[in-house]
Backbone as XML, in Angstrom:
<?xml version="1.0"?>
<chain id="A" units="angstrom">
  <residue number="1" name="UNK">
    <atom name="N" x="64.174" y="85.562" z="94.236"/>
    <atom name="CA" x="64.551" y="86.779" z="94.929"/>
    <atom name="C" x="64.232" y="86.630" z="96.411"/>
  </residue>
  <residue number="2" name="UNK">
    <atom name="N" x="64.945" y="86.922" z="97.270"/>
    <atom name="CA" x="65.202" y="87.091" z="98.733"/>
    <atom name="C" x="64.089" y="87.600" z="99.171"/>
  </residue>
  <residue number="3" name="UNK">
    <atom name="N" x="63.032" y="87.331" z="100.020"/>
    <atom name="CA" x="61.755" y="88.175" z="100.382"/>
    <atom name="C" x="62.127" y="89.264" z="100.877"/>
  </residue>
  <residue number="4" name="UNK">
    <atom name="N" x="62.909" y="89.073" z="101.976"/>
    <atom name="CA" x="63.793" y="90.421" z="102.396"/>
    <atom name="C" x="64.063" y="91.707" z="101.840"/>
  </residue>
  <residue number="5" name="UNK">
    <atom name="N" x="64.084" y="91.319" z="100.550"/>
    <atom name="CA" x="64.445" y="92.419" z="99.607"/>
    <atom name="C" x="63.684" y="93.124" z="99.258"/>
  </residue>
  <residue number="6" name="UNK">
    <atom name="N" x="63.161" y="94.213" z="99.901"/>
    <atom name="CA" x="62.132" y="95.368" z="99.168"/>
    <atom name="C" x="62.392" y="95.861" z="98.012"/>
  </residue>
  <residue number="7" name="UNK">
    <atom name="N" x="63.610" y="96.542" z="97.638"/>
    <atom name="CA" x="63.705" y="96.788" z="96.192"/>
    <atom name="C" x="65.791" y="97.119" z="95.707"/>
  </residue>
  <residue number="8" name="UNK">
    <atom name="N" x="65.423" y="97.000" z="94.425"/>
    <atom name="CA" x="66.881" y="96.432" z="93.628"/>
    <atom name="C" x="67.253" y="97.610" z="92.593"/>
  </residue>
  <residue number="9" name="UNK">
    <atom name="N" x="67.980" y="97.880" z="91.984"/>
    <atom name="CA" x="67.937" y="98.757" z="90.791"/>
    <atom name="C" x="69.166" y="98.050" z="89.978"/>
  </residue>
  <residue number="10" name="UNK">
    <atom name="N" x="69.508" y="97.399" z="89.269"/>
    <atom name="CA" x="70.719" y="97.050" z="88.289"/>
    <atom name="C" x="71.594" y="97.954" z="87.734"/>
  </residue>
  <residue number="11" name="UNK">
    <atom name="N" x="72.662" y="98.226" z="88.052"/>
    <atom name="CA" x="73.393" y="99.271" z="87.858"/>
    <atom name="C" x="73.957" y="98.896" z="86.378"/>
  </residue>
  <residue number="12" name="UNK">
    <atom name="N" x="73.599" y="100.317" z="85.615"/>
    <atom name="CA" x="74.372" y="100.513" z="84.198"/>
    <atom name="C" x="75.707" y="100.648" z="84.057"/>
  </residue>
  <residue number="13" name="UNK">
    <atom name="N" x="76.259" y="99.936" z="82.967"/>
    <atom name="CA" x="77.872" y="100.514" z="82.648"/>
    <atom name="C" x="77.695" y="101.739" z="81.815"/>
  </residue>
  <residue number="14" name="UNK">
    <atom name="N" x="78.239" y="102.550" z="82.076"/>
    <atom name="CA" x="78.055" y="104.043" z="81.944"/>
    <atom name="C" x="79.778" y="104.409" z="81.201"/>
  </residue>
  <residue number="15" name="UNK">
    <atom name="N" x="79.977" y="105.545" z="79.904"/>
    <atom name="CA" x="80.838" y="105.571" z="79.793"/>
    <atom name="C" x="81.200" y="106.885" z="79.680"/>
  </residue>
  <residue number="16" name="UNK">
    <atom name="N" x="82.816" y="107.531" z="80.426"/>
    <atom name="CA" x="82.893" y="108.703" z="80.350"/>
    <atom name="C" x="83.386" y="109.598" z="79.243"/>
  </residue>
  <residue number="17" name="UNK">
    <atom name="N" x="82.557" y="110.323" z="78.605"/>
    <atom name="CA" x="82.793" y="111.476" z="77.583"/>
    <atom name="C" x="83.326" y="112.530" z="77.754"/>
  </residue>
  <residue number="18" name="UNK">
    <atom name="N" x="84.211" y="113.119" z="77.395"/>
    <atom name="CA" x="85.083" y="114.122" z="77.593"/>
    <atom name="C" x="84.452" y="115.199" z="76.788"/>
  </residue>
  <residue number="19" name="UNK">
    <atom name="N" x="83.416" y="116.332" z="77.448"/>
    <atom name="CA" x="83.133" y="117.477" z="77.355"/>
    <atom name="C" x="83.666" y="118.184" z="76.165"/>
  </residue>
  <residue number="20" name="UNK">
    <atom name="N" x="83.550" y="118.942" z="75.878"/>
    <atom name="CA" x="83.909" y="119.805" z="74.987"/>
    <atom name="C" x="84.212" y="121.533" z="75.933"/>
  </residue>
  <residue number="21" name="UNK">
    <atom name="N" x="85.118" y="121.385" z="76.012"/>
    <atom name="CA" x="86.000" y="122.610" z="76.775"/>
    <atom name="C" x="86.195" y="123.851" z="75.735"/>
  </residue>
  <residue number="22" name="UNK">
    <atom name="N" x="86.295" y="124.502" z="76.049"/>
    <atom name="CA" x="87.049" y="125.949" z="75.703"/>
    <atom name="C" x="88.692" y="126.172" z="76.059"/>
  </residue>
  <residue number="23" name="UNK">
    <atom name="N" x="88.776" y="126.369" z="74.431"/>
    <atom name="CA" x="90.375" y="126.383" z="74.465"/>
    <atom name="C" x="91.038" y="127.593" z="75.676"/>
  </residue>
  <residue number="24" name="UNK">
    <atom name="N" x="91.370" y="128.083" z="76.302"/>
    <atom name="CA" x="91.758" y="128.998" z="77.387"/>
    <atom name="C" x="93.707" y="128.640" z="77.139"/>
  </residue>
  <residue number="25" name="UNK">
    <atom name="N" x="94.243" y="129.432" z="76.433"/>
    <atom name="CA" x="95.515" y="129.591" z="76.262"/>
    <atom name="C" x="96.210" y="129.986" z="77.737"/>
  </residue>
  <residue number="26" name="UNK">
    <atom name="N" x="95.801" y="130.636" z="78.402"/>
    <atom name="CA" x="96.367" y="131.196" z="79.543"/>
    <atom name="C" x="96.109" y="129.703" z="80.631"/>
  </residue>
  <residue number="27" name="UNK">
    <atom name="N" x="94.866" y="129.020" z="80.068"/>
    <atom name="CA" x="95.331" y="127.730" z="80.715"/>
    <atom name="C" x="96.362" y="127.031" z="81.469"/>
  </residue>
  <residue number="28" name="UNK">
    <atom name="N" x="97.185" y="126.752" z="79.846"/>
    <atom name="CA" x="98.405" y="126.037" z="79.784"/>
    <atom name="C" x="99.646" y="126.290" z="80.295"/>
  </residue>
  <residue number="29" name="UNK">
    <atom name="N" x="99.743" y="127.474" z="80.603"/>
    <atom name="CA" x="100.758" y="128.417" z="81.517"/>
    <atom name="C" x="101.108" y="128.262" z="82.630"/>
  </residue>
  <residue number="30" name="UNK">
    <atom name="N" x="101.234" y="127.319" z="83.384"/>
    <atom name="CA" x="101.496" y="127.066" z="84.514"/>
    <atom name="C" x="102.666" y="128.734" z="85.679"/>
  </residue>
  <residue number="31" name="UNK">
    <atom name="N" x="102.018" y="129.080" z="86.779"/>
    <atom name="CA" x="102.457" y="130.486" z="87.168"/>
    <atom name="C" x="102.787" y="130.172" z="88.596"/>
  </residue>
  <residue number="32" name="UNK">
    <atom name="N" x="102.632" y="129.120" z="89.129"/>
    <atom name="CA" x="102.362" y="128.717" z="90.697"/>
    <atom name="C" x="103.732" y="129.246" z="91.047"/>
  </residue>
  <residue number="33" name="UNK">
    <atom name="N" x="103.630" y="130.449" z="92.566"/>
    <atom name="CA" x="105.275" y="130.468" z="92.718"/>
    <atom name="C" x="105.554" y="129.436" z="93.592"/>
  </residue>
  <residue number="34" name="UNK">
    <atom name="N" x="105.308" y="128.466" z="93.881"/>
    <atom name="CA" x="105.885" y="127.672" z="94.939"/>
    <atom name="C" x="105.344" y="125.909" z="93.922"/>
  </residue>
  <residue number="35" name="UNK">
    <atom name="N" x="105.105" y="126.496" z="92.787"/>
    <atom name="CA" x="105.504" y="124.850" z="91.823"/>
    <atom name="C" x="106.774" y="124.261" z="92.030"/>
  </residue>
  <residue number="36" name="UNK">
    <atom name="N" x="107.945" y="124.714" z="92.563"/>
    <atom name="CA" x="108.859" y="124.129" z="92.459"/>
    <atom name="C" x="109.244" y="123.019" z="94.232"/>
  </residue>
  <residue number="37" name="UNK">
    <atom name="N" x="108.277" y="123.216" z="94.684"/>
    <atom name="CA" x="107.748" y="122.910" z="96.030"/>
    <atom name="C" x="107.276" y="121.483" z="95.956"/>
  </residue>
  <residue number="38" name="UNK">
    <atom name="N" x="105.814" y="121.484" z="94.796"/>
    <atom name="CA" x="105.210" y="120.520" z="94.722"/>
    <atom name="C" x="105.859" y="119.584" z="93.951"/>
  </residue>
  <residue number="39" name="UNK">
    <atom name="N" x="106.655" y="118.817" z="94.621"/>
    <atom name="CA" x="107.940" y="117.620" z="93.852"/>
    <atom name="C" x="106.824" y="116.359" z="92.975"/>
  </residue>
  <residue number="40" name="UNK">
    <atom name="N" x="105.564" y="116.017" z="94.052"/>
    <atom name="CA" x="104.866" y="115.185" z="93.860"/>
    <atom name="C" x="104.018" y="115.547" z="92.800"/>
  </residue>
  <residue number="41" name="UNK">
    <atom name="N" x="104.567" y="116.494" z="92.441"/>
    <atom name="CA" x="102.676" y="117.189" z="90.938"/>
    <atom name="C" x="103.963" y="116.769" z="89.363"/>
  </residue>
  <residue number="42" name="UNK">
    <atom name="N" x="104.968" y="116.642" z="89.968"/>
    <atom name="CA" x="105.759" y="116.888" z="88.492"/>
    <atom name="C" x="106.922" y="115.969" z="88.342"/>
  </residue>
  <residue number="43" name="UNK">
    <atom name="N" x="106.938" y="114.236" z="88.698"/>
    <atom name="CA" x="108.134" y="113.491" z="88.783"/>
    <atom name="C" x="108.921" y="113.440" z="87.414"/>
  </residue>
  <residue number="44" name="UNK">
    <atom name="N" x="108.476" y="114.025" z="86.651"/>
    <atom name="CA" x="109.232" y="113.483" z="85.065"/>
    <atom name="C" x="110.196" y="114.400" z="85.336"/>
  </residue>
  <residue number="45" name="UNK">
    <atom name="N" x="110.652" y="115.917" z="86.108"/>
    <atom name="CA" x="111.218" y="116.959" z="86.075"/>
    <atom name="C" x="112.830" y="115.851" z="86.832"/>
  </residue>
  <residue number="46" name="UNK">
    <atom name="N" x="113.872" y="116.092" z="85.709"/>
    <atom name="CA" x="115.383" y="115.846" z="86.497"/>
    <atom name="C" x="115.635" y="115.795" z="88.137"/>
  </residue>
  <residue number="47" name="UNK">
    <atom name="N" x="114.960" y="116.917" z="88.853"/>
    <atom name="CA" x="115.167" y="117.574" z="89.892"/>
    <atom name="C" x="114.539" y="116.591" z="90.990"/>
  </residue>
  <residue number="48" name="UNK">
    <atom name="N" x="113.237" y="115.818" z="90.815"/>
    <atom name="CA" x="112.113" y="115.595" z="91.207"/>
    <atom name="C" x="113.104" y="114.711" z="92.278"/>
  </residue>
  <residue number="49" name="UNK">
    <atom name="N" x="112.101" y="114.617" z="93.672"/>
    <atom name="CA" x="112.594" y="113.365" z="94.186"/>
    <atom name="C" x="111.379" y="112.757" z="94.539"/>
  </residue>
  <residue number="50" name="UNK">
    <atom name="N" x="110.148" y="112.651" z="93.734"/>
    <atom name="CA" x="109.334" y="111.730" z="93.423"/>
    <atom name="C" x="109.219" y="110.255" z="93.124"/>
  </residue>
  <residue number="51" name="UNK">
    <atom name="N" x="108.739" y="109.397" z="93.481"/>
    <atom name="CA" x="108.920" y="108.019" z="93.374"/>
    <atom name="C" x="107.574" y="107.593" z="91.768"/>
  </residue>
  <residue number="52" name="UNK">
    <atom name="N" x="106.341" y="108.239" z="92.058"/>
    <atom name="CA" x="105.813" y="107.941" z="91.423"/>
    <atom name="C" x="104.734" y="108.921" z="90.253"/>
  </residue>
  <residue number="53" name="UNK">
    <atom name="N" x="104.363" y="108.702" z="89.448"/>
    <atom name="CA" x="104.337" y="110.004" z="88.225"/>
    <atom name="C" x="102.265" y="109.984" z="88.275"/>
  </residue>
  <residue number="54" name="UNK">
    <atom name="N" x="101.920" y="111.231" z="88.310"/>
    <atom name="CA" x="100.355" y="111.674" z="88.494"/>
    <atom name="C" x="99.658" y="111.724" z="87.194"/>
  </residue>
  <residue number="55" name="UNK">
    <atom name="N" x="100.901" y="112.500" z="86.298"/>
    <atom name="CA" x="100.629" y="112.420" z="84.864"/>
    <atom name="C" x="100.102" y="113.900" z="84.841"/>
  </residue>
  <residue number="56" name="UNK">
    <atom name="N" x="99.356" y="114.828" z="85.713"/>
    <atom name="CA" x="99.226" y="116.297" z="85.906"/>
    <atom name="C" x="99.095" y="116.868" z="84.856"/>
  </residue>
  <residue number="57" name="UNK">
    <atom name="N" x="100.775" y="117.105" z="84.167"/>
    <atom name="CA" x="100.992" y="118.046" z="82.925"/>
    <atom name="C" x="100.322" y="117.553" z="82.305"/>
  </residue>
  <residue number="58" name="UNK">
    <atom name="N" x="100.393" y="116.477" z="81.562"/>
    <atom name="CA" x="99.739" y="115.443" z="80.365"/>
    <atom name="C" x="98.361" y="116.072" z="80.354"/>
  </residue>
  <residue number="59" name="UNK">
    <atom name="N" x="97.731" y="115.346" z="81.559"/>
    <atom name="CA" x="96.165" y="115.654" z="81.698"/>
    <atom name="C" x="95.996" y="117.779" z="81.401"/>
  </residue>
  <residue number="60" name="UNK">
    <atom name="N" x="96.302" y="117.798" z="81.862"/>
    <atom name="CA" x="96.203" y="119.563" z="81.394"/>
    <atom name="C" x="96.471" y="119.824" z="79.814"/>
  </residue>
  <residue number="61" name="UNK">
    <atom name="N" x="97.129" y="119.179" z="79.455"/>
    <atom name="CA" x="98.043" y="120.140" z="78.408"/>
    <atom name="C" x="96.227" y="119.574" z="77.072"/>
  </residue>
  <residue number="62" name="UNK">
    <atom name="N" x="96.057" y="118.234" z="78.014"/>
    <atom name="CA" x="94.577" y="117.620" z="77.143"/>
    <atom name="C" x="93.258" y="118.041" z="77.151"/>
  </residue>
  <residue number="63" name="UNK">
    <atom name="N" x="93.690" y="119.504" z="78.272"/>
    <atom name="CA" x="92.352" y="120.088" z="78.360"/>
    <atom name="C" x="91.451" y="119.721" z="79.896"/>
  </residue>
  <residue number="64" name="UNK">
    <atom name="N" x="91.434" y="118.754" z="80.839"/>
    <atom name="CA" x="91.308" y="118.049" z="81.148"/>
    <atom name="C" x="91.850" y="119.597" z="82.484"/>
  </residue>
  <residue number="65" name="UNK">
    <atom name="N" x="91.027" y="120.079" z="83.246"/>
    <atom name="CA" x="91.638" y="121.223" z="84.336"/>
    <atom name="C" x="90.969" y="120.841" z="85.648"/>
  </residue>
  <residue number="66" name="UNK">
    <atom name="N" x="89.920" y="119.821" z="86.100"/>
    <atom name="CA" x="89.445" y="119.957" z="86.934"/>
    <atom name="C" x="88.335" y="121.055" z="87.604"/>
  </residue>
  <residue number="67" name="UNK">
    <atom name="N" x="87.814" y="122.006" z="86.635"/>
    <atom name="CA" x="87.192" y="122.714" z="87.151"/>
    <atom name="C" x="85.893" y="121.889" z="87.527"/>
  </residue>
  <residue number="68" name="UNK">
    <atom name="N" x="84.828" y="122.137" z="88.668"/>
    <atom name="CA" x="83.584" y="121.934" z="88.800"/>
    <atom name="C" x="84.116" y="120.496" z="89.633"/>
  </residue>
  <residue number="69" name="UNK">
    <atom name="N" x="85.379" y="119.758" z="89.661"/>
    <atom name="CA" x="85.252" y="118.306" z="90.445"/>
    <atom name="C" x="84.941" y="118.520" z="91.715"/>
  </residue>
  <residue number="70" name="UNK">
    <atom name="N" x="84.563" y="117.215" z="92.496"/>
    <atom name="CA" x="84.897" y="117.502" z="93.985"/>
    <atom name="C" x="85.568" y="115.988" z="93.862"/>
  </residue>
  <residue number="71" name="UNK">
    <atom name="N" x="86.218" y="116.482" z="95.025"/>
    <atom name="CA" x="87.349" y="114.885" z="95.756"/>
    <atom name="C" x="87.069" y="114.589" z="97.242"/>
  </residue>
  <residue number="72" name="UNK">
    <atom name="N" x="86.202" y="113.152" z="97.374"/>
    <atom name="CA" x="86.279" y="113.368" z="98.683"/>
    <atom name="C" x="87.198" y="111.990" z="98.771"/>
  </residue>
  <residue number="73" name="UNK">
    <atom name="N" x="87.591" y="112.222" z="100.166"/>
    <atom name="CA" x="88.461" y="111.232" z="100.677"/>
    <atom name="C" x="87.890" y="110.948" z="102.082"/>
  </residue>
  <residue number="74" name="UNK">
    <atom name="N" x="87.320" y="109.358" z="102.219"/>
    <atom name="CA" x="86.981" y="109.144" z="103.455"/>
    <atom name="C" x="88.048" y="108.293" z="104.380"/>
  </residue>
  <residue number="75" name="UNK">
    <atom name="N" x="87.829" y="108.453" z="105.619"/>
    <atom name="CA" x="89.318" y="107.884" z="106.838"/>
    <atom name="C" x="88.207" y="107.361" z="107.631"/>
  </residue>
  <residue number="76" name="UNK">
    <atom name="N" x="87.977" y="105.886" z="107.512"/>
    <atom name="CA" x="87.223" y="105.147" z="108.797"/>
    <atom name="C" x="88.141" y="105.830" z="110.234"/>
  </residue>
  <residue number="77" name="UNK">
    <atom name="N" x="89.337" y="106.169" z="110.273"/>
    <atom name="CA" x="90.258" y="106.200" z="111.213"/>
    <atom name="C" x="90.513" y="104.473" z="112.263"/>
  </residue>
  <residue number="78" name="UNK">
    <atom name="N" x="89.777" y="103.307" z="111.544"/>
    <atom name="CA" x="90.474" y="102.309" z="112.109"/>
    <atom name="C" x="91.772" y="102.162" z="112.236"/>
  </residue>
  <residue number="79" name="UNK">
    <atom name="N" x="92.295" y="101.935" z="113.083"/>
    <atom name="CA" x="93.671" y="101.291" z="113.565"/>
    <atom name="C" x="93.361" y="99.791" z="113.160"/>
  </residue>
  <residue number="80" name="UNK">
    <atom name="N" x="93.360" y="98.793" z="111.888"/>
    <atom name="CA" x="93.019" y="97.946" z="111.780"/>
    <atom name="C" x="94.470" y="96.541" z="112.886"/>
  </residue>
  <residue number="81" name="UNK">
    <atom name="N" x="95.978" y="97.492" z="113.226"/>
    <atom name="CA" x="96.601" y="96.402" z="112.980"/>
    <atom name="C" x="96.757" y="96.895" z="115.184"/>
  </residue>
  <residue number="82" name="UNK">
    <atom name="N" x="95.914" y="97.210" z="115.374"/>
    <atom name="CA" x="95.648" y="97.547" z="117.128"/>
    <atom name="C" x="95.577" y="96.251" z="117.406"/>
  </residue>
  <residue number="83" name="UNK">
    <atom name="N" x="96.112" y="95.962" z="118.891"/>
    <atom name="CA" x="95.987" y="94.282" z="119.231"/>
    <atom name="C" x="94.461" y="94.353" z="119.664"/>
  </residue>
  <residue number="84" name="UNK">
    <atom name="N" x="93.493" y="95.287" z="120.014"/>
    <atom name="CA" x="92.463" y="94.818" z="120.445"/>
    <atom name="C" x="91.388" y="94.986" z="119.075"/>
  </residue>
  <residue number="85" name="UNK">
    <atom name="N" x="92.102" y="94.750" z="117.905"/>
    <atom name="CA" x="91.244" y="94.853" z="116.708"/>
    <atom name="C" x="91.253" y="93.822" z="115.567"/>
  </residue>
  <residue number="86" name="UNK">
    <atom name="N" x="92.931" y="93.312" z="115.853"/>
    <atom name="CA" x="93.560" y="92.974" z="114.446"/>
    <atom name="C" x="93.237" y="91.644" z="114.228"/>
  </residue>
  <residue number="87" name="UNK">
    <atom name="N" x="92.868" y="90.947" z="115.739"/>
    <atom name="CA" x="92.536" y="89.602" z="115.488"/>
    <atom name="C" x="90.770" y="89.151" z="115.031"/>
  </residue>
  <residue number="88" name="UNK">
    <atom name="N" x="90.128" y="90.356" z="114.540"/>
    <atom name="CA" x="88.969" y="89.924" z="114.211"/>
    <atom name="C" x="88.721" y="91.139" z="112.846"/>
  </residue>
  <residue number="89" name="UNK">
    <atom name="N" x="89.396" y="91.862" z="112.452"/>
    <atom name="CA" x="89.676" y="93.097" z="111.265"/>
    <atom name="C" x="89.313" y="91.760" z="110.125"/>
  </residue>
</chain>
């Protein structure tokens, strides 16, 4: 071991269990007035001009609603392909 190294922890493979939810009928109901907006939540629909499919309905209809998640999304905001960047990115 590296002297350097003050301390380590070995990370577990961990596996995800799917909760036990409450059936909520009014769930499944989809009511959004401007669903017909979100092209990208629903490509299987005839209409769609979506390229690629989220799966959305599926995951819902499985119970599966997202309550309690958070989503973060981080943006270094690099410009990796800038000429005063790209030759050392």
């Amino acid at each position: 071991m590296d002297p350097q190294v003050k301390w380590l922890q070995q990370q577990e493979v961990k596996r995800r269990v799917k909760r036990q939810v409450r059936s909520d009928p009014q769930a499944l109901y989809f009511n959004d007035p401007i669903w017909s907006n979100m092209w990208y939540m629903h490509c299987g629909d005839k209409n769609s001009r979506c390229r690629s499919e989220m799966n959305v309905q599926a995951a819902w209809k499985k119970g599966y609603t997202g309550k309690n998640v958070v989503v973060t999304i981080l943006d270094d905001g690099i410009e990796r392909n800038h000429p005063d960047l790209a030759p050392n990115y």
